[in-house]
C-alpha positions as CSV (number, residue, x, y, z in Angstrom):
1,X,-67.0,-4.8,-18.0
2,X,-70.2,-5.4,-20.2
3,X,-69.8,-8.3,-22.0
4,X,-72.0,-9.7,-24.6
5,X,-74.6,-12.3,-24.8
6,X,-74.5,-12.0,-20.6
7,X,-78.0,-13.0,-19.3
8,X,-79.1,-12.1,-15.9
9,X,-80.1,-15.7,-15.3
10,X,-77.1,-17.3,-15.9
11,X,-73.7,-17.6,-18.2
12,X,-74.5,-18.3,-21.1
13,X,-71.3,-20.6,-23.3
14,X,-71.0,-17.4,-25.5
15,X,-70.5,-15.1,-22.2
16,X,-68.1,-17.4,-21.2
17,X,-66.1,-17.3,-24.1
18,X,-66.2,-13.3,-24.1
19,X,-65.5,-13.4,-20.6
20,X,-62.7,-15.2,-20.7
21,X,-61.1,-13.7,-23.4
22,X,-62.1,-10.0,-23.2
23,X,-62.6,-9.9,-19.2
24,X,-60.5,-8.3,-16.6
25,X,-59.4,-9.1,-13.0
26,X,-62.8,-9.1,-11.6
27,X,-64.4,-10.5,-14.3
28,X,-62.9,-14.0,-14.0
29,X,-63.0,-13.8,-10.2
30,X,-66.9,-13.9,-11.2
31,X,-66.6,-16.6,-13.4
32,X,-64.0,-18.7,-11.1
33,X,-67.0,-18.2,-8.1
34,X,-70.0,-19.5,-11.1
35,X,-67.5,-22.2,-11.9
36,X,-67.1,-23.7,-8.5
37,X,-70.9,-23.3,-7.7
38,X,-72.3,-24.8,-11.1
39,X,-70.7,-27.7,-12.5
40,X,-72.4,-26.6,-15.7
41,X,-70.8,-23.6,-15.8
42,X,-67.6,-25.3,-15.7
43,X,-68.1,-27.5,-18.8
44,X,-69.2,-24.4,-20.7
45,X,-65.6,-23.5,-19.9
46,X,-64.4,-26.3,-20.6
47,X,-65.9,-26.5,-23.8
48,X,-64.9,-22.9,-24.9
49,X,-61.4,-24.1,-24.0
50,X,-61.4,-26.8,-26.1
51,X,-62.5,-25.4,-29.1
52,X,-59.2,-23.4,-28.5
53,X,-57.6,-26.3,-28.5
54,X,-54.6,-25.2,-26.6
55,X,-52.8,-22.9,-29.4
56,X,-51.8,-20.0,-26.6
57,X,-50.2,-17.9,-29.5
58,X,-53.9,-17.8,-31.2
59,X,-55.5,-14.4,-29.4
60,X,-56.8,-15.0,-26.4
61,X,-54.9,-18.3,-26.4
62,X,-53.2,-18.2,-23.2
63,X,-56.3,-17.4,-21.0
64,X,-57.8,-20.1,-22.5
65,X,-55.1,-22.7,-21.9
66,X,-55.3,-20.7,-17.9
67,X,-58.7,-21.8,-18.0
68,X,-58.6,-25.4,-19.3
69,X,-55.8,-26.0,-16.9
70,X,-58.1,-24.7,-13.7
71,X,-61.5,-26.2,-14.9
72,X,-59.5,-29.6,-15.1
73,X,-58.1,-28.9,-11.4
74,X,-61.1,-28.1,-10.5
75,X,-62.7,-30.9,-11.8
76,X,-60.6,-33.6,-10.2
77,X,-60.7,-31.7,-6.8
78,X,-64.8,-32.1,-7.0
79,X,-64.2,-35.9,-8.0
């Protein structure tokens, strides 16, 4: 899927939030490999999820509390 504000170069926190919330199976699997490689990548994450702010009836709401939930994990497995 094309998603916007996606840069070559790298995720950008909008492309994250689209990605997340518009994205399909192979979409996340691309963001869940960024996320494990760059540590920034997961705080963009992070921070997208937190705007959300954990309201999983809100559209898009339960991806995001998915995504808090697993950049937590994943953050606490790193150290």
């Amino acid at each position: 899927m094309d998603h916007r504000h996606l840069n070559p170069q790298h995720l950008t926190p909008a492309a994250v939030d689209d990605i997340i919330r518009r994205g399909g199976w192979r979409d996340w699997v691309m963001l869940r490999r960024a996320a494990r490689r760059d540590p920034a990548v997961a705080r963009r994450i992070e921070r997208a999820c937190g705007a959300a702010d954990g309201d999983a009836s809100a559209e898009g709401g339960q991806r995001m509390v998915f995504w808090n939930l697993y950049v937590k994990r994943l953050s606490a497995s790193l150290g």
